[in-house]
C-alpha positions as CSV (number, residue, x, y, z in Angstrom):
1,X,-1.1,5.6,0.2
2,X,-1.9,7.6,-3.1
3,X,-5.3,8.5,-4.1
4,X,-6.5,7.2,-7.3
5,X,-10.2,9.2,-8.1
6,X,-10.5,9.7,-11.7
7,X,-9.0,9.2,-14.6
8,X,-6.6,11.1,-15.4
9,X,-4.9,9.8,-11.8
10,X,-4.3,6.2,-14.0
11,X,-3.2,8.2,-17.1
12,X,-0.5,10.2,-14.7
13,X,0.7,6.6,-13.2
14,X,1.2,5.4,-17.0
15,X,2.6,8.7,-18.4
16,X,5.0,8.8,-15.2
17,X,5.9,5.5,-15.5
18,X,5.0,4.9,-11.8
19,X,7.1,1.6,-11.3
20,X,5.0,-1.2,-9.2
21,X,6.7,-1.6,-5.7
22,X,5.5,-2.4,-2.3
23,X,2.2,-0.6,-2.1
24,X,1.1,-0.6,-5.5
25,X,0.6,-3.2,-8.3
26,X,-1.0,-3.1,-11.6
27,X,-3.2,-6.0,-13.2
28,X,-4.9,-7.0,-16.5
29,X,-8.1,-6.9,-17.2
30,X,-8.5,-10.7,-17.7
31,X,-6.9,-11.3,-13.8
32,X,-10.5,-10.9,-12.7
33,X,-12.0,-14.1,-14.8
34,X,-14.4,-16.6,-12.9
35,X,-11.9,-19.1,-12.9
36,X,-11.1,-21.0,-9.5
37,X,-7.5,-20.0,-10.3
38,X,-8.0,-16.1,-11.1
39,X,-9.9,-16.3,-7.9
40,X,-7.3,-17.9,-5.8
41,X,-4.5,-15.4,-7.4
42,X,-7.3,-12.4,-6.5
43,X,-7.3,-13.6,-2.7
44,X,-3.4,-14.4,-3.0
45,X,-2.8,-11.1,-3.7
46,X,-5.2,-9.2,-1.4
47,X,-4.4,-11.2,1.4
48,X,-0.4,-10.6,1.1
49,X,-1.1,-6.8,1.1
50,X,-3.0,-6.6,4.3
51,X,-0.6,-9.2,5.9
52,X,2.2,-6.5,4.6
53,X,1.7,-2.7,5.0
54,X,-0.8,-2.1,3.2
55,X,-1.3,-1.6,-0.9
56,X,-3.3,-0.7,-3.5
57,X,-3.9,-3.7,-6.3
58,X,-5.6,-1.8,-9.6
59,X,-7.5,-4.2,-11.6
60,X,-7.6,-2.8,-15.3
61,X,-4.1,-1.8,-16.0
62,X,-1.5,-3.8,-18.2
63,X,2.3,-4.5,-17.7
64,X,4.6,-4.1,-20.8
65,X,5.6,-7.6,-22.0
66,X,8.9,-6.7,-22.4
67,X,11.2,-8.1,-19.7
68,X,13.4,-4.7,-20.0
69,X,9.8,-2.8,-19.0
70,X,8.5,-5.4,-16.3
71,X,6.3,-3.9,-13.8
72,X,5.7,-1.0,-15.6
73,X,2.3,0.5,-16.5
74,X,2.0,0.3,-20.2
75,X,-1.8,1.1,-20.9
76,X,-5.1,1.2,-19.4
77,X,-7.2,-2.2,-19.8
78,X,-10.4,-1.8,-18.6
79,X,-13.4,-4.0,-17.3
80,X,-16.5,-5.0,-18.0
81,X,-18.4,-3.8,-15.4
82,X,-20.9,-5.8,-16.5
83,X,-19.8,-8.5,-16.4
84,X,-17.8,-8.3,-13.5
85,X,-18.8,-6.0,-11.0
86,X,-17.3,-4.4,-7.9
87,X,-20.1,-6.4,-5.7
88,X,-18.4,-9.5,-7.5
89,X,-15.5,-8.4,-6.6
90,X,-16.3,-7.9,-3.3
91,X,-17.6,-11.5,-2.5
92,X,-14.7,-12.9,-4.0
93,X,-12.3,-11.1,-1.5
94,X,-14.3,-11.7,1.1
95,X,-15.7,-15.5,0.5
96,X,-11.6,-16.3,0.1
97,X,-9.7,-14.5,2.7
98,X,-9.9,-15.6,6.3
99,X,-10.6,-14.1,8.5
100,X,-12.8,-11.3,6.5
101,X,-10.6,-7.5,5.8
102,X,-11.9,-4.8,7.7
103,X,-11.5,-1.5,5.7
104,X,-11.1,-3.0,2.6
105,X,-12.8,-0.4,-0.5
106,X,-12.9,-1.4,-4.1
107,X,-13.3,1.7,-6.2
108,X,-14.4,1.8,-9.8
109,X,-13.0,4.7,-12.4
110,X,-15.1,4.9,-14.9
111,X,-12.8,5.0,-18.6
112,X,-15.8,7.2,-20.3
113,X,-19.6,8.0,-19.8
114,X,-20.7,6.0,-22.8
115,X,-19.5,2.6,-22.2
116,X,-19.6,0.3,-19.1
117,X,-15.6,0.4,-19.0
118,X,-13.8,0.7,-15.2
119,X,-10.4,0.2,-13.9
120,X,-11.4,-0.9,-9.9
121,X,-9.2,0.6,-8.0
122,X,-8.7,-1.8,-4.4
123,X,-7.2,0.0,-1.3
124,X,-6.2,-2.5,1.5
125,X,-5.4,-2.2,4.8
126,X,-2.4,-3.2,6.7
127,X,-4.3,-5.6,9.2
128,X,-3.7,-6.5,12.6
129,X,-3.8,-10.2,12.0
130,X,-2.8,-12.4,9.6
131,X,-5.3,-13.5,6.5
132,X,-5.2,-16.3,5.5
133,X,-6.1,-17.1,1.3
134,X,-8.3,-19.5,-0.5
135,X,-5.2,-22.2,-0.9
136,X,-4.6,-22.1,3.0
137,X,-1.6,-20.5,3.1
138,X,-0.7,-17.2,4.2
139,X,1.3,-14.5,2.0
140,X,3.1,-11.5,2.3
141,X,4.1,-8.3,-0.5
142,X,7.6,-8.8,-1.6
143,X,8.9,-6.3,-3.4
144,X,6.5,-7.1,-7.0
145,X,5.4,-10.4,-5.8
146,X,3.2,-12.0,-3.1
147,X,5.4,-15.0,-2.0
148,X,4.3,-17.4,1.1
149,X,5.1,-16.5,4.4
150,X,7.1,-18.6,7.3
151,X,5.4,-19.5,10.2
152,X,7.4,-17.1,12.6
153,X,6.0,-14.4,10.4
154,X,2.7,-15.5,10.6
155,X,3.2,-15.4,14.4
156,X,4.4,-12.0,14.2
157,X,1.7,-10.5,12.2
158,X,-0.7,-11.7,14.8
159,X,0.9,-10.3,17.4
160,X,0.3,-6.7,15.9
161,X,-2.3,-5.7,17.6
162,X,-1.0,-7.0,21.1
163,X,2.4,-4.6,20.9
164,X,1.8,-1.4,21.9
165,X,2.1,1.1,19.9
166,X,4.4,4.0,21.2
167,X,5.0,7.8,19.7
168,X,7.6,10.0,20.7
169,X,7.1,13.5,20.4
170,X,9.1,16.0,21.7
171,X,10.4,20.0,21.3
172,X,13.8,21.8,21.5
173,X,13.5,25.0,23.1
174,X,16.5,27.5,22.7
175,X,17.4,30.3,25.1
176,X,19.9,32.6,25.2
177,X,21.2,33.8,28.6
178,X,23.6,36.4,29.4
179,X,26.5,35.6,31.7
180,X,27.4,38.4,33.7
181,X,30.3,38.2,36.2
182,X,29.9,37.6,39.8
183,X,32.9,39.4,40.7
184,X,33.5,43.4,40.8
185,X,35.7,44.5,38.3
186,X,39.0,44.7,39.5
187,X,40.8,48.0,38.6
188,X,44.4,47.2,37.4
189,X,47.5,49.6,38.4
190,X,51.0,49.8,35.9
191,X,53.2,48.2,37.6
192,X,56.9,50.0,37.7
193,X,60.0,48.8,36.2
């Protein structure tokens, strides 16, 4: 997983035009609105990362609009932290998703030391067992999306932590022998013609 701390970590993301994939993707400020819905999409999306391998959602950075640009940082678009705070947050994620994540952080990156602006930064987990969000269903990360999962999947996931999990680790060792030969050496005699 990458580590966002500070800053200038967002600014490299949008000046490298880190693309969202798997692990990582990027939402608007207004995603985190009190609204039933926003909260629903919140524990959609959190729940299909830990259900998947794993991610890092960051609350406070906007898409380009531009279909040719999709899932592309194009600015920072910070939060209130006022008005919505990472204890918020929090109890969103946690009220929503069943059963509860373990490990989850939220992380706030303060824009400057003036104003109360943040980009929250969420690391999640890839979980043992499957979560399950506030519309009942279960989802998974697909590629940029979080799309519902069948039920063989959901089986799957809960079986994680019942497989075991099995490293190989091993060296290659190289010698060199010398070969000498068991027999005396024989001396040889002209033959005559």
């Amino acid at each position: 997983m990458i580590e966002l701390r500070s800053i200038t970590d967002l600014q490299n993301l949008i000046s490298n035009q880190v693309e969202e994939n798997l692990h990582l993707d990027y939402k608007a400020a207004d995603a985190l609105m009190k609204t039933d819905g926003k909260k629903k999409e919140i524990s959609k999306d959190v729940s299909a990362f830990a259900n998947s391998d794993g991610g890092i959602i960051i609350y406070g950075i906007k898409e380009f609009s531009d279909p040719a640009k999709r899932h592309l940082p194009e600015h920072i678009d910070p939060v209130d932290r006022i008005s919505i705070s990472k204890e918020w947050l929090e109890q969103v994620i946690n009220s929503n998703i069943s059963p509860r994540l373990d490990g989850l952080k939220i992380l706030p990156i303060s824009i400057n030391t003036i104003s109360n602006e943040v980009v929250y930064v969420v690391e999640i987990p890839k979980s043992n067992t499957a979560h399950q969000a506030a519309d009942l269903r279960y989802y998974k990360r697909n590629n940029f999306e979080s799309v519902p999962m069948y039920d063989f999947e959901v089986r799957d996931i809960m079986n994680r932590n019942k497989s075991p999990k099995i490293e190989l680790s091993f060296e290659i060792e190289q010698h060199t022998f010398e070969v000498k030969s068991m027999f005396a050496t024989i001396p040889t005699f002209p033959l005559h013609q």
